[in-house]
C-alpha positions in Angstrom: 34.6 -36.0 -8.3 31.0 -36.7 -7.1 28.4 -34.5 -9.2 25.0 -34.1 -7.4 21.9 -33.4 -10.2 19.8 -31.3 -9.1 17.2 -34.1 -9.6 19.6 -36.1 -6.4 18.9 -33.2 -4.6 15.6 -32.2 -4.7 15.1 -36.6 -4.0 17.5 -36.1 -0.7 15.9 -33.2 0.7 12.6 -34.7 0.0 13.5 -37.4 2.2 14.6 -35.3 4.4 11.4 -33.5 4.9 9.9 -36.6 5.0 11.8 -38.1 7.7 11.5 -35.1 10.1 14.3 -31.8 9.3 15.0 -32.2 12.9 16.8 -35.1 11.9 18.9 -34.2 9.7 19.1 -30.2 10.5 21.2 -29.6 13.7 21.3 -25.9 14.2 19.0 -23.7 16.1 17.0 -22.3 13.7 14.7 -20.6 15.8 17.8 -18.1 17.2 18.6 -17.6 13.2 15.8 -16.3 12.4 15.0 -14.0 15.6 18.5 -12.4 14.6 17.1 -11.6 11.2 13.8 -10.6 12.3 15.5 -8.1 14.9 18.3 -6.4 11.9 15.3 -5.8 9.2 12.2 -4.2 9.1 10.1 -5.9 7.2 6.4 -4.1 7.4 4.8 -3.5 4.6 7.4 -5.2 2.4 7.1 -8.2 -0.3 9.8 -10.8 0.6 11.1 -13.5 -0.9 12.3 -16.5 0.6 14.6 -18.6 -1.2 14.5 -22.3 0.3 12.0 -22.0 2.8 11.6 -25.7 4.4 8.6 -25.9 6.0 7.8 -22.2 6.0 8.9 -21.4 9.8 10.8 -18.2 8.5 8.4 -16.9 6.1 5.7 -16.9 8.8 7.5 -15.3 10.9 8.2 -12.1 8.4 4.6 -12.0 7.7 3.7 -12.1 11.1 6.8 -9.4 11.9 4.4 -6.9 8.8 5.3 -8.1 5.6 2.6 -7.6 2.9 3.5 -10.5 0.8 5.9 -13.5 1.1 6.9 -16.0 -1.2 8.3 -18.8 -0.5 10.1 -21.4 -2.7 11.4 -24.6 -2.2 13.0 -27.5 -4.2 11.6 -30.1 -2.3 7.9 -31.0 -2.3 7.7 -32.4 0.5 8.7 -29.3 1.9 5.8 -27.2 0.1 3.6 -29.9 1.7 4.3 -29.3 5.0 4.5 -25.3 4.6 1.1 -25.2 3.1 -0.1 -27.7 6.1 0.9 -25.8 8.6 0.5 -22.2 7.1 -1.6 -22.1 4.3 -4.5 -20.5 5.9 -2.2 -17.4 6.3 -3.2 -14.4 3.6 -0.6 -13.3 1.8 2.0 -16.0 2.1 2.6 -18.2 -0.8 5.0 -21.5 -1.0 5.9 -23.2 -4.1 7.6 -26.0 -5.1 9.8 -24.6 -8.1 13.6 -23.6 -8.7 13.4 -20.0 -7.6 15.9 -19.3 -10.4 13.2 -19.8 -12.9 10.8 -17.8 -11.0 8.9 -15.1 -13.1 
């Protein structure tokens, strides 16, 4: 059996970000995530987002009233592209860690 190290896949999904998601991610995600936003309330709320992408979901919850969100991804490219495109919204964060080892 094939064992991916967690080293493989932070390198694929790197690429992938890279690359373009689009690429590589065929599902809408936009219809995802306006199902989520619709079930949960999320003003006022810290939330954590647990391998964000490029950080289209955790806008969105700040935008739908979240106080905080935090945003984590494996992939660094990822981060990159979150903090490009949304870092000049307060109170979202994105970082580039294992959220397992989160503090």
């Amino acid at each position: 059996m094939d064992e991916t190290t967690d080293k493989d896949l932070i390198k694929k999904y790197d690429q992938v970000f890279s690359e373009g998601e689009e690429k590589f991610f065929n599902l809408s995600s936009m219809e995802q995530y306006l199902l989520i936003l619709k079930k949960l309330d999320f003003k006022g709320k810290q939330v954590m987002e647990i391998g964000c992408g490029t950080g289209d979901m955790a806008s969105m919850m700040k935008t739908a009233g979240a106080k905080r969100v935090f945003a984590f991804d494996l992939s660094e490219e990822a981060i990159r592209k979150c903090w490009d495109k949304y870092g000049g919204v307060r109170g979202l964060y994105f970082d580039n860690m294992d959220p397992v080892s989160y503090d």
